[in-house]
Structures are given as C-alpha cells and as structure tokens.
C-alpha positions in Angstrom: 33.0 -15.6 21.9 29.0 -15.1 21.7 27.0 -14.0 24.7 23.3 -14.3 25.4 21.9 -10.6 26.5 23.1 -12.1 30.2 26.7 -12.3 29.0 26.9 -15.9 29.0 28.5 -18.1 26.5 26.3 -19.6 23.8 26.9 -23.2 22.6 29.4 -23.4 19.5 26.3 -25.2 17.6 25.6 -22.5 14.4 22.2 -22.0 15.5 22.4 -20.3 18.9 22.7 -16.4 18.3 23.9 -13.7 20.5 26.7 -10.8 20.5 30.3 -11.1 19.0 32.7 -10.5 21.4 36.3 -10.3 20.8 39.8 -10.1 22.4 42.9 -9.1 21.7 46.5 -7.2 21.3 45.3 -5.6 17.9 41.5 -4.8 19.7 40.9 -1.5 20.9 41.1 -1.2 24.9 38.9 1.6 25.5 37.6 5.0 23.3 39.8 8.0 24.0 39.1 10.3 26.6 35.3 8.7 26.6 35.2 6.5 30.2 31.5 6.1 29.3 31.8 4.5 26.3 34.3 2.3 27.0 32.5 0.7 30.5 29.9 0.0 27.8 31.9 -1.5 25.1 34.7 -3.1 27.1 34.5 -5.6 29.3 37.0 -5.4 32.5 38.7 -8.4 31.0 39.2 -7.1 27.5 36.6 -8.7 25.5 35.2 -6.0 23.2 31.3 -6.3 22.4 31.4 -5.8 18.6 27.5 -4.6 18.3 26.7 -7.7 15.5 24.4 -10.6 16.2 26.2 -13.9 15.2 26.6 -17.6 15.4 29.4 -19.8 15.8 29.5 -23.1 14.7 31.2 -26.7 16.3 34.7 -25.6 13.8 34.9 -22.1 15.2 33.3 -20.6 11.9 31.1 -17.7 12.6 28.3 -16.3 11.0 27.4 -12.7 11.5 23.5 -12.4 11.2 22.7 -8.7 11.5 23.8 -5.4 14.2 22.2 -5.5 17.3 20.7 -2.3 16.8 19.0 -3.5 13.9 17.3 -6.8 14.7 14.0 -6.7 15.5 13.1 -8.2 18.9 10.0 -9.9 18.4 8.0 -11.7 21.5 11.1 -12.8 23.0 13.3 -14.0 19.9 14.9 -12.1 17.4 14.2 -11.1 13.8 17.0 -10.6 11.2 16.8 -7.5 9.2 19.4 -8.4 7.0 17.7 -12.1 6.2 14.6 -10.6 5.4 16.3 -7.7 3.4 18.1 -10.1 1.2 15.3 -12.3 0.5 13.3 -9.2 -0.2 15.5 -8.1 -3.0 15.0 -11.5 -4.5 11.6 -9.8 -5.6 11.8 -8.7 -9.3 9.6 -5.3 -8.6 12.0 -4.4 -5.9 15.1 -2.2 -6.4 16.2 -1.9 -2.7 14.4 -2.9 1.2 15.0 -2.2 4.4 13.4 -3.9 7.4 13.0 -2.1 10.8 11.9 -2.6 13.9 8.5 -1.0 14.7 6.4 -0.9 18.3 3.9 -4.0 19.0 1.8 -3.9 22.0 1.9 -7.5 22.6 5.4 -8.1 21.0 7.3 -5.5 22.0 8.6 -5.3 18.1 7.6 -6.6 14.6 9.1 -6.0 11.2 8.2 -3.0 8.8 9.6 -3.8 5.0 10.2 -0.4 3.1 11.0 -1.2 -0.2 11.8 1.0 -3.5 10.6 0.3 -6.8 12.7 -1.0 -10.2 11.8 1.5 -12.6 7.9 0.9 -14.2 7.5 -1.5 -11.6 5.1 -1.8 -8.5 6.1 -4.3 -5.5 2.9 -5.5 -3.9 2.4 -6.0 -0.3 0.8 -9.4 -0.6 2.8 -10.5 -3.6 6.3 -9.6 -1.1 5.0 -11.1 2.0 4.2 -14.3 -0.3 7.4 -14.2 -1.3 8.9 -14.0 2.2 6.8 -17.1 3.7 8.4 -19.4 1.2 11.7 -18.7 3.2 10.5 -17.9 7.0 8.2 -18.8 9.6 5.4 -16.7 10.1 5.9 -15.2 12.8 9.0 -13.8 11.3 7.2 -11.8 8.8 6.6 -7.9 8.5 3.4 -6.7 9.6 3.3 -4.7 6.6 5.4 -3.6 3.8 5.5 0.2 2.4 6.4 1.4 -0.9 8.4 4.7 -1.1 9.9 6.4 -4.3 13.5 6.4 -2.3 15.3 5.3 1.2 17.3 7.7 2.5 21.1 6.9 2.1 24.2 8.2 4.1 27.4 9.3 2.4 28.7 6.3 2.0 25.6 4.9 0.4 24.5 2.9 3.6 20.8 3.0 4.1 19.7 5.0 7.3 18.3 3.2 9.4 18.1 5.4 12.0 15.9 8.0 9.3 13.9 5.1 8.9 12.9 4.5 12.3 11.8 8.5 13.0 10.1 8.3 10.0 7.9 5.5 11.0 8.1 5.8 15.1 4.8 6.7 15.1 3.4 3.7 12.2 0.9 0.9 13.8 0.7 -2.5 13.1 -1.4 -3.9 10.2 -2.0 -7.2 11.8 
C-alpha cells in the first residue's frame, strides 16, 4: 500500500504519491536486537515502510518515483530527484547529475543540480535549466545548477548523497 505522511491510504489512481509499504511472510519483522529501529520501520501490524516514494495505479502496477530521503520537499509538494536527474543527463555536456535538496526560507526546500562535465565539454546553467522546463513545471526546477569536476561516489558506485548535502548545507538560493 501507499500512505500519505499521515499513514493513510492514497487512491490507486497513478498520480497520488506517498510511501511504499509492504507486508508479508518473506518481509522482515523487525531489525535484530535494534527495538528503535524497528518501532520506526514496522508498523504493529506488519506493514514495513520501504523508505521509496511511489504510485500505484487503478491495475495494482506501481511506480517507484524516488527515496524519501531524497525528494525534495518544496512549499508543501514534493520534487523528484530522480526525474530531474534523468532528464538532466538528457543534456549532451553532462556526464553525470545529482539533485538535492537545499534550505529555502519560504519553501522549506528547493532543488540544487550538481552536474559533471563529458570530457571538453561545459554544461551551462541556463542552457540545463532550459532544458529542464521543456519537461517540468516551474516551480519544479533547481534554483541553481553547479558544475564540479567529480561527485563523490560510494563503493558501489552509488552517488553520495549524503556528501552532497554537507557539502552544500550551507549554499543559498539563487532565486
């Protein structure tokens, strides 16, 4: 099922989004000898919160959007990383992007792309947010966009995130 940030059940209509939850005999029951973490991630009638952002649609298909942790909540509605990721990467100049979450005043959040350059190439700001606003609204769109030589990777090769966010805790607005 998908729950709203009160817990309750969104409509099965593939446009509502909220947090996967799910049940079962092969789900885990609890994290071993860690009380804490299992209040948190277990409900008391064995639904599991999963940590992704998804939709499910009227023939029980579902559509995972993003983590929780890394969609950007924006003025009351959410922002996914991922989306704006992907459609970054559509961007010739770009080798790689990342889009986190950085603090608004008015807002609460708003997007920061970080992008890495193809080789002899140079992504520009306006030229990328151009590019986005062919594919979102405009509120959905980065405040800015930075170019670095690298994003920081973990072993596995996943981006980090969570690098990403010290890094720039501290980065204003540009709008």
């Amino acid at each position: 099922k998908i729950v709203d940030n009160q817990g309750r059940a969104l409509p099965h209509d593939g446009e509502a989004v909220g947090e996967l939850l799910v049940r079962g005999p092969w789900i885990v029951s609890g994290y071993f000898e860690n009380r804490e973490a299992t209040a948190a991630a277990v409900e008391p009638d064995g639904w599991f919160h999963t940590g992704d952002v998804a939709a499910i649609d009227a023939d029980g298909y579902v559509r995972i959007a993003d983590r929780r942790k890394d969609v950007i909540k924006s003025g009351g509605e959410w922002i996914s990383s991922i989306d704006l990721e992907n459609a970054a990467m559509a961007c010739p100049d770009v080798a790689e992007a990342a889009v986190i979450a950085i603090p608004h005043p008015r807002w609460g959040e708003r997007p920061l792309l970080i992008v890495t350059p193809r080789p002899d190439r140079r992504p520009g700001r306006d030229a990328l947010l151009a590019l986005l606003a062919e594919h979102f609204p405009r509120w959905m769109l980065p405040d800015d966009v930075v170019v670095i030589d690298e994003l920081p990777h973990t072993a596995t090769g996943k981006v980090m995130k969570t690098r990403l966010r010290e890094l720039y805790a501290d980065r204003k607005t540009a709008s």
